[in-house]
N, C-alpha and C positions, 0 to 999 in steps of 0.2 A: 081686451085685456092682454098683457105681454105672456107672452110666454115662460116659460122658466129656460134659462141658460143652457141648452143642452140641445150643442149644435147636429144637424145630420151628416155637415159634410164639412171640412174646412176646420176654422178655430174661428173662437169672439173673444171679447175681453169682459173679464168681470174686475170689480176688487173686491177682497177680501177683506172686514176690519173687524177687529176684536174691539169688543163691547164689554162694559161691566154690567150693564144693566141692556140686556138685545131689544125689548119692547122698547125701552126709552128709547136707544138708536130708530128701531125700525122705525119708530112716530116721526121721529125728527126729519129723517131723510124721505119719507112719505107726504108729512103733516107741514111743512115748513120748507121744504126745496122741492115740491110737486112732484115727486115720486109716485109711482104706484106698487103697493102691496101685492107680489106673488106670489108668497109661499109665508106662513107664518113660522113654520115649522120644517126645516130649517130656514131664518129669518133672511128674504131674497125681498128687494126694492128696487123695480123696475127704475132708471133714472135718466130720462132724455136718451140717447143711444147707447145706454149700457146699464148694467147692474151692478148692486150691493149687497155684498152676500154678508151678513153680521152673524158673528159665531161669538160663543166664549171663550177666555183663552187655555192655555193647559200647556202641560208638560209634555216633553217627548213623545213621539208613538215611532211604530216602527218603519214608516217610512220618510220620516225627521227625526232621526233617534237623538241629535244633541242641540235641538232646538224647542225653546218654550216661548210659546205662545202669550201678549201679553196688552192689555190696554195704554195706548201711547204714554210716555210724560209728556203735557201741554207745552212745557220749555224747550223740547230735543227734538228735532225730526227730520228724517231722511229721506221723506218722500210724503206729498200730500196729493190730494186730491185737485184737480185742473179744470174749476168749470167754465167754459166758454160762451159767453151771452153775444148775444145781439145789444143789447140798451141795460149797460151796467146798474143806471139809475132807477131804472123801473123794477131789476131785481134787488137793487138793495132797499129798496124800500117795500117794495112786497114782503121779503121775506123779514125784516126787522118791524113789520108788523103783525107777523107767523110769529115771534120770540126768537129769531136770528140773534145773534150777538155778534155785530163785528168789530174786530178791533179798532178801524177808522172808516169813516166814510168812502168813496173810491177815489183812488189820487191818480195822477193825470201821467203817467211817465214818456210822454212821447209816443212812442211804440203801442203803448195801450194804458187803458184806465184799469185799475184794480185795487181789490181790497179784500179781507182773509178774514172768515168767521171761524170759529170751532164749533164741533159736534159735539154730543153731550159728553164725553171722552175726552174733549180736548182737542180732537184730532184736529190738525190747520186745514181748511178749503182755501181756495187763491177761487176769487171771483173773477175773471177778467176779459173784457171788450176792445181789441183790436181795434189800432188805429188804422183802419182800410185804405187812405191816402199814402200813409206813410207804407203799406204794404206794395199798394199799386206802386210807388213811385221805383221800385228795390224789384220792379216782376215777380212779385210772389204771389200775387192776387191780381185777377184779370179785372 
């Protein structure tokens, strides 16, 4: 089982996402992108080499005093999430047989294939599988 986020030496990355509903996140990102359950309380999802920490949101406190906390709007967003597959196909269809919702199937861009579901939030995921040829040919993959 993963550990919980709480490195000895160094730094890791988590994200953070505000939730309207944290069970329904925690399940999703569990239940439906093969996550694993760490912590119920506060809500932590192990997830391929990093974690999901799901909170509620809220007002100010004192070390954010003029920031509030808040579940995304599904139309607006300045940052999502970036997951990176080996066989785009095999996860899209795994997980839209979990209850995924993706907006399109995964489209082909040169550079890589990809395609964007939302979490029960809204929040935008980017699915996407690297063109390795097209990386090798530019040296950026051996």
């Amino acid at each position: 089982m993963p550990t919980f986020p709480a490195p000895e030496t160094g730094i890791l990355l988590t994200h953070f996402i505000v939730s309207e509903d944290i069970a329904r996140s925690r399940d999703f990102y569990a239940n439906v992108l093969g996550g694993e359950i760490v912590s119920e309380s506060p809500a932590v999802v192990a997830l391929a080499n990093s974690w999901i920490i799901i909170n509620s949101g809220g007002g100010p406190t004192d070390d954010k005093p003029a920031v509030t906390l808040t579940a995304p709007d599904p139309n607006t967003t300045s940052s999502f999430l970036n997951i990176r597959v080996a066989n785009i196909q095999e996860i899209y269809e795994d997980w839209s047989a979990k209850g995924a919702e993706f907006l399109t199937p995964p489209v082909d861009h040169g550079v890589e294939l990809r395609c964007y579901l939302r979490d029960p939030d809204g929040r935008l995921i980017e699915v996407g599988q690297s063109n390795r040829d097209f990386l090798k040919e530019r040296g950026l993959l051996e």
